[in-house]
PyMOL commands that place a pseudoatom at each C-alpha (Angstrom):
pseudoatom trace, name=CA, resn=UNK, resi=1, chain=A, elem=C, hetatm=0, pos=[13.242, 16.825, 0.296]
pseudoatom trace, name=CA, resn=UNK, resi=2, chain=A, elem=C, hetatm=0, pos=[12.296, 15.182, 3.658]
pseudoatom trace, name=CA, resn=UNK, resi=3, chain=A, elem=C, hetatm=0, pos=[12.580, 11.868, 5.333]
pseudoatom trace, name=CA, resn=UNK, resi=4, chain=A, elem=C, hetatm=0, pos=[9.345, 10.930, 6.369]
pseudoatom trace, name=CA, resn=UNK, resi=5, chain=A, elem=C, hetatm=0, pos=[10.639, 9.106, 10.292]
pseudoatom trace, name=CA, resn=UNK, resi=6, chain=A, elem=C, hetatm=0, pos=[7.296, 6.726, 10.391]
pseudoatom trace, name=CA, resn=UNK, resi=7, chain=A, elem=C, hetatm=0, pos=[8.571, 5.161, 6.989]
pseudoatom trace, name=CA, resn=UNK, resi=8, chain=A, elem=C, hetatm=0, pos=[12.012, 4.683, 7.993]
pseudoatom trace, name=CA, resn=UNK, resi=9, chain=A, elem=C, hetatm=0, pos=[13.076, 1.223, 9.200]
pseudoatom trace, name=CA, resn=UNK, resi=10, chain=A, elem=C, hetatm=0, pos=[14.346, 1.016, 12.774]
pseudoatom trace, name=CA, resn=UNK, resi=11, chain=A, elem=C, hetatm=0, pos=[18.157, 0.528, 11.753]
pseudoatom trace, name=CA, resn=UNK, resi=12, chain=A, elem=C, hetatm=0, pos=[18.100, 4.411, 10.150]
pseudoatom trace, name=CA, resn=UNK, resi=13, chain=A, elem=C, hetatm=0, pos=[18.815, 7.324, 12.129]
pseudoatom trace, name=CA, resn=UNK, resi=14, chain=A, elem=C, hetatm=0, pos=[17.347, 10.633, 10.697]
pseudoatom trace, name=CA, resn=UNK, resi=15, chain=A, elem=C, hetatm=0, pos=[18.825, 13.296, 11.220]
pseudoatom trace, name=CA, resn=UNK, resi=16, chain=A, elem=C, hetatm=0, pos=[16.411, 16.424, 13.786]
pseudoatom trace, name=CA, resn=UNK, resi=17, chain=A, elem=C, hetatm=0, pos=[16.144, 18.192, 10.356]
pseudoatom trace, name=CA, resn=UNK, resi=18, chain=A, elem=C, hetatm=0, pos=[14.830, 14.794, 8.720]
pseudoatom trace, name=CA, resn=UNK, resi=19, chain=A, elem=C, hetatm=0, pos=[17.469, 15.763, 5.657]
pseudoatom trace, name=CA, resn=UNK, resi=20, chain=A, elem=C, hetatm=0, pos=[19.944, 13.215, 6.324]
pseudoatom trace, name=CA, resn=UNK, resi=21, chain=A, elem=C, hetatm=0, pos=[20.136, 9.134, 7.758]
pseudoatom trace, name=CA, resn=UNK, resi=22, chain=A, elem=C, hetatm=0, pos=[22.897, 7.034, 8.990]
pseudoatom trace, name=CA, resn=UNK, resi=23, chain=A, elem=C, hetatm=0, pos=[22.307, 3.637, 9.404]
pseudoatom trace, name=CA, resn=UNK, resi=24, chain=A, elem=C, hetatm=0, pos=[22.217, 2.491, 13.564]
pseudoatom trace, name=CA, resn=UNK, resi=25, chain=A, elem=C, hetatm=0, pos=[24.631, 0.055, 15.069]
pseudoatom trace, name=CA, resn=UNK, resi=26, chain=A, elem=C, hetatm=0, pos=[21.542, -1.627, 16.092]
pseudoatom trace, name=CA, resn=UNK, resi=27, chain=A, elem=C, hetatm=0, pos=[17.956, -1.326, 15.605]
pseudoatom trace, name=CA, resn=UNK, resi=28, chain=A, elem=C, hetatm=0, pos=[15.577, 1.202, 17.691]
pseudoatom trace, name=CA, resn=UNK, resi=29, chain=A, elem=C, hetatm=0, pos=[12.953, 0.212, 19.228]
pseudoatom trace, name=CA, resn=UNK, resi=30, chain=A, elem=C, hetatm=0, pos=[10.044, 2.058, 17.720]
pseudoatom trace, name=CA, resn=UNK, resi=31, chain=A, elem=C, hetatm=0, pos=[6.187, 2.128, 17.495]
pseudoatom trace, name=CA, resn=UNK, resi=32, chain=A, elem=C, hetatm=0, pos=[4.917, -0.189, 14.908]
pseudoatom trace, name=CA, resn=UNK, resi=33, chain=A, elem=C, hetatm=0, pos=[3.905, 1.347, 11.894]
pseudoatom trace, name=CA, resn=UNK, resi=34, chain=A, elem=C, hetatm=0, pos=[1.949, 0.014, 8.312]
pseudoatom trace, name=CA, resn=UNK, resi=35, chain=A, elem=C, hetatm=0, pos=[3.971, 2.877, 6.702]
pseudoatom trace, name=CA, resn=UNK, resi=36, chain=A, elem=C, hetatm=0, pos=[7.117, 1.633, 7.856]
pseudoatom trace, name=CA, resn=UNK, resi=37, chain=A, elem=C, hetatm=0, pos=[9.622, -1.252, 5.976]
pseudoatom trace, name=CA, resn=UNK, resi=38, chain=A, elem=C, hetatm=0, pos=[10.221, -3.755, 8.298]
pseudoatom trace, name=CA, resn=UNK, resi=39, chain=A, elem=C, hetatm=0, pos=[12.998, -5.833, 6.834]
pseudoatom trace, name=CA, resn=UNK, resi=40, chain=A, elem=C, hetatm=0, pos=[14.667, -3.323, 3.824]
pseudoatom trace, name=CA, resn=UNK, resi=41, chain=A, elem=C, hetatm=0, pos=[16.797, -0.110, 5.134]
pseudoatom trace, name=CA, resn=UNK, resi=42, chain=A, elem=C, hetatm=0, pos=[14.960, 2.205, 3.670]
pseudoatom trace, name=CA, resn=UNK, resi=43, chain=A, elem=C, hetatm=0, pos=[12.732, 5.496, 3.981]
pseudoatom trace, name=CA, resn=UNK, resi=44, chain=A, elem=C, hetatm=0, pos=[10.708, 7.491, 1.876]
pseudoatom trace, name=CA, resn=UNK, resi=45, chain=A, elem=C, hetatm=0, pos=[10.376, 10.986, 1.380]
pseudoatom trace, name=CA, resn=UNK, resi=46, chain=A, elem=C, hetatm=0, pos=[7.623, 13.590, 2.929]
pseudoatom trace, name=CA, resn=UNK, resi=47, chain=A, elem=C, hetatm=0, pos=[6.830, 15.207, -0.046]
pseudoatom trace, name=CA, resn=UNK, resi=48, chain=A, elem=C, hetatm=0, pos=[5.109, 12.768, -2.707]
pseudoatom trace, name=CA, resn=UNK, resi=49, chain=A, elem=C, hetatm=0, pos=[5.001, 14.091, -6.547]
pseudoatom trace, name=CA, resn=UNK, resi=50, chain=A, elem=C, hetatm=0, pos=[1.706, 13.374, -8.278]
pseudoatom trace, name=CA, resn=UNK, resi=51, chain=A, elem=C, hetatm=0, pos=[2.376, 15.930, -11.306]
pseudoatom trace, name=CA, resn=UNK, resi=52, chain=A, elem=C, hetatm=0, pos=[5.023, 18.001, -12.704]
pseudoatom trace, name=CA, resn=UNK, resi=53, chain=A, elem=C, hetatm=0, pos=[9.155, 18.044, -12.726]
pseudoatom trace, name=CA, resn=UNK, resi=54, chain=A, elem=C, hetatm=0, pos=[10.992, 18.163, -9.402]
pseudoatom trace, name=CA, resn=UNK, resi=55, chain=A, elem=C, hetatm=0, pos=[14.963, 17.892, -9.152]
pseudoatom trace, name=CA, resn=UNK, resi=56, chain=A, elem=C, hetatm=0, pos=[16.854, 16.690, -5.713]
pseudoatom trace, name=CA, resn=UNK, resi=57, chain=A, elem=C, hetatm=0, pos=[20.265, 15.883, -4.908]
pseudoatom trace, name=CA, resn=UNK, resi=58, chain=A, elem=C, hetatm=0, pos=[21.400, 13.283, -2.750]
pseudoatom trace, name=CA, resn=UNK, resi=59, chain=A, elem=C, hetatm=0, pos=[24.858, 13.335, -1.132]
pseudoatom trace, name=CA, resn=UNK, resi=60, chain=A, elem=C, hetatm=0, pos=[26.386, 10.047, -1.258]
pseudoatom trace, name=CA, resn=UNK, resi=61, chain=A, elem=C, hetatm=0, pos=[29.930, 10.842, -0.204]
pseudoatom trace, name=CA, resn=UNK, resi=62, chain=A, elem=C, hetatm=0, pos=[33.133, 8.892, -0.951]
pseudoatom trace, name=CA, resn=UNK, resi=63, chain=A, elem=C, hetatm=0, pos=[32.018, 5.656, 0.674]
pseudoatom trace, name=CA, resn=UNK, resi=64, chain=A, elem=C, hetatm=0, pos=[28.359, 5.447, 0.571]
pseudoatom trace, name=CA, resn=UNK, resi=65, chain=A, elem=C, hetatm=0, pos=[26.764, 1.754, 0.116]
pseudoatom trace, name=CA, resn=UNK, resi=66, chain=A, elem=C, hetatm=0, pos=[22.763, 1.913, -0.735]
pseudoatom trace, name=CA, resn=UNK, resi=67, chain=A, elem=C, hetatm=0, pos=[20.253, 2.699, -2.728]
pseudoatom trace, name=CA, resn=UNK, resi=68, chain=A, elem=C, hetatm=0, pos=[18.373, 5.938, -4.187]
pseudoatom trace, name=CA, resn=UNK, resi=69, chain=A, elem=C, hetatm=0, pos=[15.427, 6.784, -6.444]
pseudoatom trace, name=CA, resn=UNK, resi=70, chain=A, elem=C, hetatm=0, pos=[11.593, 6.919, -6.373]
pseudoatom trace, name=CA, resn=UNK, resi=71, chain=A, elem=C, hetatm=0, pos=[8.935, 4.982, -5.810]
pseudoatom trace, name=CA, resn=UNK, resi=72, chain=A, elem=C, hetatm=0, pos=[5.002, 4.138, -6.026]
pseudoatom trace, name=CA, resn=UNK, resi=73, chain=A, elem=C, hetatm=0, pos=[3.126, 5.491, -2.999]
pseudoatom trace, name=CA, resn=UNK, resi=74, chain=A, elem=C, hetatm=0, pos=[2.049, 2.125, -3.016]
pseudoatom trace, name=CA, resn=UNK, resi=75, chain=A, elem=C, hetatm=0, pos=[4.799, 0.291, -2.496]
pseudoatom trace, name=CA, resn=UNK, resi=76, chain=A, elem=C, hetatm=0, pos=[5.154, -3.136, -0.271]
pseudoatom trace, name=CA, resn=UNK, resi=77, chain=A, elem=C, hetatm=0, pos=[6.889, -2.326, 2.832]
pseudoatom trace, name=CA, resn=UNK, resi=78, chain=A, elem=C, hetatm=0, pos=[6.440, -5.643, 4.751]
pseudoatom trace, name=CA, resn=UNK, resi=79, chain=A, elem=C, hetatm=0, pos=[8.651, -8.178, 4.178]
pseudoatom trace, name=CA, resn=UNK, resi=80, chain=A, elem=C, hetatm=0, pos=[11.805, -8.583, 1.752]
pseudoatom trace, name=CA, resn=UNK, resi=81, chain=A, elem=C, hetatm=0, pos=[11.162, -6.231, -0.996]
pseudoatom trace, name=CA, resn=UNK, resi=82, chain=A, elem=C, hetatm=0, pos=[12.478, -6.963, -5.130]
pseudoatom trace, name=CA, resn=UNK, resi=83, chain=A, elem=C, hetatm=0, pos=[13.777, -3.330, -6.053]
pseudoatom trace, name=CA, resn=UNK, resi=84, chain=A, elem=C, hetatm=0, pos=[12.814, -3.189, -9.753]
pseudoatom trace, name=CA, resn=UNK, resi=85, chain=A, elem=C, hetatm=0, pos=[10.276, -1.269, -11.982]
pseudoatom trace, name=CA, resn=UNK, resi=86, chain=A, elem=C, hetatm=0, pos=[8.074, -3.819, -11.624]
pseudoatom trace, name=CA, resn=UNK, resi=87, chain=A, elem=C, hetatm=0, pos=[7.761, -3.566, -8.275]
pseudoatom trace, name=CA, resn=UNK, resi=88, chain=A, elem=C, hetatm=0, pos=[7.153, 0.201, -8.493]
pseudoatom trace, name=CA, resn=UNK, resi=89, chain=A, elem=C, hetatm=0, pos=[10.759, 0.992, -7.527]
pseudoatom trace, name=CA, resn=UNK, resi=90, chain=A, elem=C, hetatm=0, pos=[13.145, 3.477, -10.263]
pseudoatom trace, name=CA, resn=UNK, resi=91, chain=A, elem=C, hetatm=0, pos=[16.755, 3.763, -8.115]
pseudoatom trace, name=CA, resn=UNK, resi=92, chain=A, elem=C, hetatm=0, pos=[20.004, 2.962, -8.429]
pseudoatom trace, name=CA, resn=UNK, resi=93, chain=A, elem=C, hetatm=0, pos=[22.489, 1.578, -5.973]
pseudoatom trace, name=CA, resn=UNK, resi=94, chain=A, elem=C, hetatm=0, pos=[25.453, 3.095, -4.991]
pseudoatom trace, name=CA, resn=UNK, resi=95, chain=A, elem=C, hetatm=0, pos=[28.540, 1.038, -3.975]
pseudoatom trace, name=CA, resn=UNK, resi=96, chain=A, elem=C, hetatm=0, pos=[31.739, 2.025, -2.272]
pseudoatom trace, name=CA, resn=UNK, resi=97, chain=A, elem=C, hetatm=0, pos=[34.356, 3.370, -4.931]
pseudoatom trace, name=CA, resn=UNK, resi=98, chain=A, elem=C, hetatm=0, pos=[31.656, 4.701, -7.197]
pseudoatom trace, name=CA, resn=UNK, resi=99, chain=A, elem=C, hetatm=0, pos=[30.505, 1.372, -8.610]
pseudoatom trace, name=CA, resn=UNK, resi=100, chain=A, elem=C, hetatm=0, pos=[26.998, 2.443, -9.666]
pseudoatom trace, name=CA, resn=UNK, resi=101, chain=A, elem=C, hetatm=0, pos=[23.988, -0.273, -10.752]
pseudoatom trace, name=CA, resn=UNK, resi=102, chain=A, elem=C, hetatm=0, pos=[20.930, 1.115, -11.860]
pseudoatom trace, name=CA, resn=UNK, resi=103, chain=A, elem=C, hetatm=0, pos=[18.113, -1.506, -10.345]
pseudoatom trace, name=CA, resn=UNK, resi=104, chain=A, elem=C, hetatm=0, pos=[16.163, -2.434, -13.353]
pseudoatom trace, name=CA, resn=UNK, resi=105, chain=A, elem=C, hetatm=0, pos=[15.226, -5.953, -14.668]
pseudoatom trace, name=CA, resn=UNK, resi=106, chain=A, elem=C, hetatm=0, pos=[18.385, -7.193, -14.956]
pseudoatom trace, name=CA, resn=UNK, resi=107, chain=A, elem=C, hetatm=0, pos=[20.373, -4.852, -12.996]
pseudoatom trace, name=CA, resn=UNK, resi=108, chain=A, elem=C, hetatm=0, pos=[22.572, -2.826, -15.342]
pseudoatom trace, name=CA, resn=UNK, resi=109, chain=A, elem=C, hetatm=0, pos=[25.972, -1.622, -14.712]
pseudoatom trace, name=CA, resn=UNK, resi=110, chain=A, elem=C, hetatm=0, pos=[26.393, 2.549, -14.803]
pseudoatom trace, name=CA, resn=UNK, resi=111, chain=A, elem=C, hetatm=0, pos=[30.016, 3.184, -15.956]
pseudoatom trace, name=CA, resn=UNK, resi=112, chain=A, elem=C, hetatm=0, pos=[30.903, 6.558, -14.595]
pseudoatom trace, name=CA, resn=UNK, resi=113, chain=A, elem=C, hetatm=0, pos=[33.800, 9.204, -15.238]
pseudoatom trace, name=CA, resn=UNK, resi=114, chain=A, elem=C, hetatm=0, pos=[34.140, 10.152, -11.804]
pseudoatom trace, name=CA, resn=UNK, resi=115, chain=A, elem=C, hetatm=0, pos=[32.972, 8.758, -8.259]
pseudoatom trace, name=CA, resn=UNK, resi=116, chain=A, elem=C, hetatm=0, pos=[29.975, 10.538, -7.640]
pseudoatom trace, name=CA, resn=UNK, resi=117, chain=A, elem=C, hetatm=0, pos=[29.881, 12.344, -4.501]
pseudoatom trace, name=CA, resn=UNK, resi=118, chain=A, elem=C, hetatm=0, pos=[26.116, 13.730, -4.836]
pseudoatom trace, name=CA, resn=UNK, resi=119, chain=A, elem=C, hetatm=0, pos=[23.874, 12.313, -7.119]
pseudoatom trace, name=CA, resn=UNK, resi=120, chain=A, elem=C, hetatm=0, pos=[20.919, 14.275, -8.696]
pseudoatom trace, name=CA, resn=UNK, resi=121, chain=A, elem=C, hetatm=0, pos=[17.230, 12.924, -9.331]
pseudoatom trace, name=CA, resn=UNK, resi=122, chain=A, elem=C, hetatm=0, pos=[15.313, 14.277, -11.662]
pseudoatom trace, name=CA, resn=UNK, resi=123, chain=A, elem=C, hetatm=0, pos=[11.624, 13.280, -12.001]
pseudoatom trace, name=CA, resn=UNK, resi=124, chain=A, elem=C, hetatm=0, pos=[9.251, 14.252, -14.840]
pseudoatom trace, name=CA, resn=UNK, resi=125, chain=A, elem=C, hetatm=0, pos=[6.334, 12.727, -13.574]
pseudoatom trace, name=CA, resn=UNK, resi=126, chain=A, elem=C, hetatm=0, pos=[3.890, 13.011, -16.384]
pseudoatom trace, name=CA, resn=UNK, resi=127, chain=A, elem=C, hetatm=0, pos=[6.610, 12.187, -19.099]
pseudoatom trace, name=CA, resn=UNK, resi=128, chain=A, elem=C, hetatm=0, pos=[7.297, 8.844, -16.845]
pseudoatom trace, name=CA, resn=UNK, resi=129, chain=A, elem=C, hetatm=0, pos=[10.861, 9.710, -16.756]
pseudoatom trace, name=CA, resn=UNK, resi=130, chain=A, elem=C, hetatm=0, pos=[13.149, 9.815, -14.012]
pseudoatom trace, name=CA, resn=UNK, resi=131, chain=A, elem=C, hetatm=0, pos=[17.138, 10.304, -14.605]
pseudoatom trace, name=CA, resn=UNK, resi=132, chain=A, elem=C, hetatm=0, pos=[19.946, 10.306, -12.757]
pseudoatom trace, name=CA, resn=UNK, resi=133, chain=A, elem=C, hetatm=0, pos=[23.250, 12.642, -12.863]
pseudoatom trace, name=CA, resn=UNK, resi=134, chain=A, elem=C, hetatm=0, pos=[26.271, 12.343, -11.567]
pseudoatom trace, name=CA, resn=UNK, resi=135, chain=A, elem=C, hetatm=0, pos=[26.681, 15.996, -9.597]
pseudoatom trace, name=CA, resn=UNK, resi=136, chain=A, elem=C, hetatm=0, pos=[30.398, 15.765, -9.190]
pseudoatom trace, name=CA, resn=UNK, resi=137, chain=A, elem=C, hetatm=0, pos=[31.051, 15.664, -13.014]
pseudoatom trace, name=CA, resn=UNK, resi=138, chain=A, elem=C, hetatm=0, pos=[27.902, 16.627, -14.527]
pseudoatom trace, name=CA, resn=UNK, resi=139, chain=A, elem=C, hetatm=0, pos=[27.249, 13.912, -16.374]
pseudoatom trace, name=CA, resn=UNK, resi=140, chain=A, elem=C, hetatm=0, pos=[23.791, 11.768, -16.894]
pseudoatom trace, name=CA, resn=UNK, resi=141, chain=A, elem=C, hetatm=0, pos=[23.882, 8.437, -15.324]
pseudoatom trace, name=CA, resn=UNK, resi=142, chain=A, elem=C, hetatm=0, pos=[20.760, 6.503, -16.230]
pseudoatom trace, name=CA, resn=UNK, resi=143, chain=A, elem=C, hetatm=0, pos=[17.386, 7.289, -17.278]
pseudoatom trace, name=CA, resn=UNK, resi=144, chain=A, elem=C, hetatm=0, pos=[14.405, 5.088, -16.588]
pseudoatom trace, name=CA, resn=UNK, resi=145, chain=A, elem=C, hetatm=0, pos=[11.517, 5.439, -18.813]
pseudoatom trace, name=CA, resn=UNK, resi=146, chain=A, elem=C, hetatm=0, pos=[8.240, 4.122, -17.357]
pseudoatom trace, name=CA, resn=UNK, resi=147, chain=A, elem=C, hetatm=0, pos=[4.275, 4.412, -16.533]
pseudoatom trace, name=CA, resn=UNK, resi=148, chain=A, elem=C, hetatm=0, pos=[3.696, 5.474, -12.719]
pseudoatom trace, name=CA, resn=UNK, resi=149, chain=A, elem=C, hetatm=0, pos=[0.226, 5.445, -12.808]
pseudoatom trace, name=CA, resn=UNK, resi=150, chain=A, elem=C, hetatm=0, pos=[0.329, 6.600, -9.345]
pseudoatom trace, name=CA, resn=UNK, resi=151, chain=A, elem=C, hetatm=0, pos=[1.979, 9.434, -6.891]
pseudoatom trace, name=CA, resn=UNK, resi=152, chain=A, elem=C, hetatm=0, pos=[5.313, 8.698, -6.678]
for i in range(1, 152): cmd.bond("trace and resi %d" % i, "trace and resi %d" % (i + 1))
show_as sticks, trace
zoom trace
């Protein structure tokens, strides 16, 4: 997987192989974009799924703060955005010391053995299914069950 840079709000930095972001001490000045989210810290992916099973991990580290997950192409990316299924958003937030939430409506806590210090994604597009595991322990998370109706 690949960041996609004209997505990513101006307070990321992407890494030169567009695998990795840290967030900026301040915001960069760059080229306005519809693609882009203008007020949430976030960034999508180059690759969209459409069909099929794919499988990612995301390294989170031992004191990572933020979100992860998939999303409708179509997202809103203008403005304050409401991370929930309904909004087209299946993630989970990640909070220092391993405190996990997975972003549904409500929010619902994800008790965990260990911290997790990658997290995999796995998406099964046409089953509507997209899960989480925890990498360090091997262990499944959360699983969101859903219609995408739509690329992801």
């Amino acid at each position: 997987i690949t960041l996609d840079p004209a997505t990513a709000h101006p307070e990321l930095l992407l890494s030169p192989d567009l695998r990795s972001l840290l967030l900026a001490d301040s915001p960069q000045t760059l080229p306005p974009d519809p693609r882009r989210f203008t007020e949430s810290t976030s960034a999508l992916s180059s690759q969209s799924f459409s069909a099929g099973s794919a499988y990612w991990e995301v390294t989170v580290g031992d004191r990572a703060v933020g979100m992860l997950g998939v999303c409708r192409e179509s997202v809103q990316r203008q403005g304050p955005l409401a991370v929930s299924p309904s909004a087209g958003f299946w993630a989970v937030k990640v909070g220092g010391g391993g405190a996990l939430a997975a972003l549904s409506s409500p929010p619902v806590a994800v008790e965990v053995r260990t911290a997790p210090r990658a997290i995999g994604v796995l998406l099964e597009h046409e089953a509507g299914v997209v899960s989480f595991y925890n990498v360090s322990d091997g262990s499944h998370m959360f699983t969101f069950s859903d219609e995408f109706g739509e690329p992801l």
